[in-house]
C-alpha positions in Angstrom: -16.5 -17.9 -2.8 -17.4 -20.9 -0.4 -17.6 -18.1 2.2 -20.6 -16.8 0.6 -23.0 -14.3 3.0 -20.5 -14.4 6.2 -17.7 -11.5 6.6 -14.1 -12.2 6.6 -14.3 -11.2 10.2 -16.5 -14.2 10.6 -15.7 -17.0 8.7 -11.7 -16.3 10.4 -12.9 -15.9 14.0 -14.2 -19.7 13.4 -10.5 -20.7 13.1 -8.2 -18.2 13.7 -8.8 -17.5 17.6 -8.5 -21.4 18.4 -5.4 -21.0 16.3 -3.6 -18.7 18.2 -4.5 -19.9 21.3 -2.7 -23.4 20.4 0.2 -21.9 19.6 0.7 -19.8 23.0 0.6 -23.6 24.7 3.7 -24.0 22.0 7.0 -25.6 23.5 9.3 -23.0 21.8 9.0 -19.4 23.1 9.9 -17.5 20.1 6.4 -18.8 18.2 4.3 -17.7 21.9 6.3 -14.4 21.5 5.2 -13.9 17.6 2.1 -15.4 18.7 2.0 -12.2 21.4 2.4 -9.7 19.1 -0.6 -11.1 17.0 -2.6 -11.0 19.8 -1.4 -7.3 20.6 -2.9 -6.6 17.1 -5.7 -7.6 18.1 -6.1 -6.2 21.7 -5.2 -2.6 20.4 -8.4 -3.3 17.8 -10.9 -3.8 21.0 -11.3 -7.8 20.8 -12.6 -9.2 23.9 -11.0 -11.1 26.5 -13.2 -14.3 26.3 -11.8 -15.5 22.8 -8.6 -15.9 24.7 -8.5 -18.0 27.5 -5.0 -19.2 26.8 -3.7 -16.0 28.3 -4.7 -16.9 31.2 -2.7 -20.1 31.4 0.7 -18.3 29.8 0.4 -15.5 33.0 2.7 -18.5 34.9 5.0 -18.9 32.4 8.6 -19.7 33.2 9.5 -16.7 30.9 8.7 -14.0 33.0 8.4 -11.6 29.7 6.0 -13.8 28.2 4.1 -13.6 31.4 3.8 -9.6 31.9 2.7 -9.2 28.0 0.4 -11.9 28.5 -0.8 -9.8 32.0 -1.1 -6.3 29.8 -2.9 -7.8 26.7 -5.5 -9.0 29.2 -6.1 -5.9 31.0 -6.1 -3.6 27.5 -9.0 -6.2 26.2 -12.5 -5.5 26.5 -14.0 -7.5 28.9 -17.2 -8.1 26.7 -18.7 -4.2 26.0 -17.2 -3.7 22.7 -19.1 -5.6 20.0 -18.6 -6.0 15.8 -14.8 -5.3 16.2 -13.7 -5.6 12.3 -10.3 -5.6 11.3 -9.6 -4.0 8.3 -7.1 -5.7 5.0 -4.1 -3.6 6.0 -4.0 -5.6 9.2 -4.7 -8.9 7.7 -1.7 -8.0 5.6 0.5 -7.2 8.7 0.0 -10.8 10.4 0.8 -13.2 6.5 4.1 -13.5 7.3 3.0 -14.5 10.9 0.3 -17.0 9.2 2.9 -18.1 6.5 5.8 -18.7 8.8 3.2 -21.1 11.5 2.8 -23.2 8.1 6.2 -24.6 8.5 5.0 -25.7 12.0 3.6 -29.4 12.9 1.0 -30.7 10.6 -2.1 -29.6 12.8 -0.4 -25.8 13.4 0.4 -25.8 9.3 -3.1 -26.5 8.1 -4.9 -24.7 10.3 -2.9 -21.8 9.5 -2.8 -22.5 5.6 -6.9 -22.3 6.2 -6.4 -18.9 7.6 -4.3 -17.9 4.5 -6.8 -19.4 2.4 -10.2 -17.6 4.1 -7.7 -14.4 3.5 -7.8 -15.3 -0.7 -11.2 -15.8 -0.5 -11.6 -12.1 0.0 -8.8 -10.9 -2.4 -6.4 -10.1 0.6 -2.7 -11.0 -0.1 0.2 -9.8 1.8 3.9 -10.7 2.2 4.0 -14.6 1.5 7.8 -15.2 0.7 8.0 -18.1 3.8 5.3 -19.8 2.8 7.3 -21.6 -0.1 9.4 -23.3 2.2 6.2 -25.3 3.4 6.5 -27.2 -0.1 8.8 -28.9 1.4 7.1 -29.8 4.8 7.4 -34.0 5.4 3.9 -33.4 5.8 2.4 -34.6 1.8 -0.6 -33.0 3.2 0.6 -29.6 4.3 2.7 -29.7 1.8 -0.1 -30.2 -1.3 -2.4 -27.6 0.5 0.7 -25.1 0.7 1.2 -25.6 -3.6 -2.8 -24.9 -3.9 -2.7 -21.9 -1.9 0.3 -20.4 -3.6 -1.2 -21.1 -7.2 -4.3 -19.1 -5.8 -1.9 -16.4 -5.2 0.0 -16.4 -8.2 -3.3 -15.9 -10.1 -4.3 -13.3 -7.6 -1.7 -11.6 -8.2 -1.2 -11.5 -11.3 -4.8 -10.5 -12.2 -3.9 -7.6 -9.6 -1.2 -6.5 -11.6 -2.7 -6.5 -15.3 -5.7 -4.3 -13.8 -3.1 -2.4 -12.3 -1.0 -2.2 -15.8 -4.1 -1.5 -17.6 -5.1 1.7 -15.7 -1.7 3.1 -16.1 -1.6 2.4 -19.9 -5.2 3.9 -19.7 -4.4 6.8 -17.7 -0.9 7.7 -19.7 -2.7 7.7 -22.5 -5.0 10.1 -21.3 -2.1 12.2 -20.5 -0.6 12.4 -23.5 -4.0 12.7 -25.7 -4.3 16.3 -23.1 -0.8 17.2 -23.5 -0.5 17.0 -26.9 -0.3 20.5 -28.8 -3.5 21.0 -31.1 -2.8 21.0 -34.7 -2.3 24.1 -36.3 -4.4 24.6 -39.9 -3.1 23.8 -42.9 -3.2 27.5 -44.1 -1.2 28.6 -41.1 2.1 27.2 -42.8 1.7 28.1 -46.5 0.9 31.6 -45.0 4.1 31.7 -43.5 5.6 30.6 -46.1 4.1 33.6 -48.8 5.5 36.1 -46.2 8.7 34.4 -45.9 9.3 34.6 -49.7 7.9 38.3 -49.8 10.2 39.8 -47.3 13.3 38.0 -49.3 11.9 39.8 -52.3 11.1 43.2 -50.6 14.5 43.3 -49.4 16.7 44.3 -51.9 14.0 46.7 -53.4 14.3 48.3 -49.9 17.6 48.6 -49.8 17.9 50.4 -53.1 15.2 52.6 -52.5 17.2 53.8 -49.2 20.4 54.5 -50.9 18.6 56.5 -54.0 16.7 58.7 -50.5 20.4 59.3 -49.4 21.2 60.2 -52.6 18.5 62.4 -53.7 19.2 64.3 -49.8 23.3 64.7 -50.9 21.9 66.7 -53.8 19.5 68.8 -51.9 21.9 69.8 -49.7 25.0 70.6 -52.2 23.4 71.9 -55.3 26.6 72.7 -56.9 27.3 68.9 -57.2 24.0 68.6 -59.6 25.1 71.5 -61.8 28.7 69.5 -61.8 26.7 66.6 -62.9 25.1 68.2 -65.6 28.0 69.6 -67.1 29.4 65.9 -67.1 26.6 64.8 -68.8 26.5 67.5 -71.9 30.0 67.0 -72.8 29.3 63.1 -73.5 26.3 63.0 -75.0 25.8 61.8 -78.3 
């Protein structure tokens, strides 16, 4: 990290607030009015009035809506009380496409925006960067080599990002399944199953017979003129 012992705050306050003040002298009003809403960011975070003295000078704009936002970003700023203001990643994120977009701007504009970009990496932030491709095609060679670094930066960012990120899911579902997983049951459990399985197939049919020779036994209880009948039967073929 060339940035070493400084805060991101820092090291991009060195270049960023210059940045943005250039480009609210810019010719075209739609890059003042993205510039504006940057600086609204920034305004709504405490950031004091001093570190933008281009305001002042886009208050007489011909664009009379350029003018008044210019007028209320300078009144909501802190004249100078407020101090340490630290932004934190998510905003960073919010203003890359504004950073990426300036890097298809004239040379000057481009690099000192892909130096923004590339303070940004230094501290592992990375937001949406889809524009900045098209600056590999700027006529600048010099904008346009620093814009193919910067992406290959991101690329390997990212993609580190993404395995850690693939890993703790792997990790984690793993996990999952290891507690969801029902316990084994003992090896005895089936073969006892099994016995009593078997024994109640056996049992059965003794069960069955043992009921029909109860009913049978209760018919001759109950009509014991059918057992004398019986044993009449029974002496006449004997042998």
């Amino acid at each position: 990290m060339i940035f070493l012992g400084k805060t991101i705050q820092s090291v991009a306050d060195e270049i960023r607030y210059p940045f943005l003040n250039n480009l609210l002298q810019s010719d075209d009003d739609a890059v003042i009015i993205e510039t504006l809403k940057n600086i609204e960011i920034l305004a709504d975070m405490g950031v004091e009035r001093k570190n933008f003295p281009g305001l002042q000078k886009v208050l007489y704009h011909k664009n009379i809506g350029i003018a008044r936002n210019s007028l209320d970003f300078l009144r909501k700023m802190s004249p100078g009380l407020v101090k340490g203001v630290e932004l934190n990643n998510d905003i960073w994120k919010s203003m890359y496409p504004f950073f990426c977009a300036q890097a298809l701007s004239k040379p000057l504009i481009a690099i000192d925006s892909l130096k923004i970009l590339n303070t940004l990496l230094d501290y592992g932030i990375v937001g949406d960067y889809t524009n900045l491709q098209k600056a590999l095609l700027h006529k600048s060679d010099k904008v346009a080599q620093l814009t193919l670094d910067l992406l290959r930066r991101i690329k390997g960012l990212t993609n580190e990002a993404r395995l850690e990120t693939v890993e703790s899911i792997s990790v984690e579902s793993r996990a999952q399944v290891v507690e969801k997983a029902p316990e084994k049951l003992p090896e005895k459990v089936p073969q006892k199953v099994s016995q009593q399985i078997k024994e109640k197939r056996i049992d059965e049919p003794m069960q069955r017979r043992e009921e029909l020779k109860s009913r049978i036994i209760d018919v001759f209880n109950k009509n014991p003129s059918y057992v004398e009948s019986l044993k009449e039967i029974k002496s006449k073929y004997r042998t």
